[in-house]
C-alpha positions, -999 to +999 in steps of 0.1 A: -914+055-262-885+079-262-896+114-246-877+147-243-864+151-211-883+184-191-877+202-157-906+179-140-887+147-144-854+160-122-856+138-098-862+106-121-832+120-143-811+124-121-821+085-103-811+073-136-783+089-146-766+078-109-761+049-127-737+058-148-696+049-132-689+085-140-720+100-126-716+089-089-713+123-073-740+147-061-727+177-070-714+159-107-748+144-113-762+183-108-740+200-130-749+174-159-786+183-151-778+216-154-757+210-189-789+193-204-812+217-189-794+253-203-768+237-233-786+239-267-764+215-278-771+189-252-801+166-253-819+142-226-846+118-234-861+095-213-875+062-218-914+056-209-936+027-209-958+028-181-928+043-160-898+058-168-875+035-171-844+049-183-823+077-198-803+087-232-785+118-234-769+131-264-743+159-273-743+173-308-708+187-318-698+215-344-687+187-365-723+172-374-716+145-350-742+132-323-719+122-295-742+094-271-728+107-240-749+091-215-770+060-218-785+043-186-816+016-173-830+014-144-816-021-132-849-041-122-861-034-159-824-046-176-817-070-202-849-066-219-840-045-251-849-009-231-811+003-240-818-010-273-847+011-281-838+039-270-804+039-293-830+031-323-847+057-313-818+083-312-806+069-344-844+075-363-847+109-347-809+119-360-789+098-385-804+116-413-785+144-408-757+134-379-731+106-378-736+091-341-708+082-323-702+069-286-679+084-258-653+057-239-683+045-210-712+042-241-689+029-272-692-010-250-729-008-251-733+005-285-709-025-300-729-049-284-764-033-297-743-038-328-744+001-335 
């Protein structure tokens, strides 16, 4: 189930996002925190079964676009249609009113969910 992102789940956030090539540094994985935690624009959801297990964040331009910005799981729980979900989810929650789009790192994964 895809769940907003909140302050209590930092830590786990910020786990999962470190897997993401770009997201490598401390100090870069706290200022994209930060972004999702204070931008208005900039959404987090996480991905929970019985655990979280992984993370989707989005970035919603002035040009009614939905930018997938970030999409990550953790590795034990790969190749078993998590990633999948969670870019069905995002597209439920938003296609209605936003075209989504993918950056450079996300644009791989979302061609082969067949986005």
């Amino acid at each position: 189930m895809l769940i907003r992102y909140k302050k209590t789940f930092e830590k786990i956030a910020m786990g999962l996002l470190s897997f993401m090539p770009d997201e490598k540094e401390v100090k870069k994985l706290q200022y994209t925190i930060k972004e999702y935690e204070s931008n208005p624009d900039w959404h987090l959801y996480l991905w929970k079964e019985e655990d979280i297990l992984g993370a989707v964040g989005i970035r919603i331009n002035e040009d009614d676009k939905v930018i997938i910005q970030h999409i990550t799981v953790n590795p034990s729980h790969r190749n078993v249609g998590i990633g999948k979900k969670m870019i069905q989810g995002i597209k439920e929650q938003y296609s209605h009113q936003y075209e989504i789009r993918a950056t450079e790192l996300t644009e791989g994964f979302l061609n082969k969910c067949k986005f």
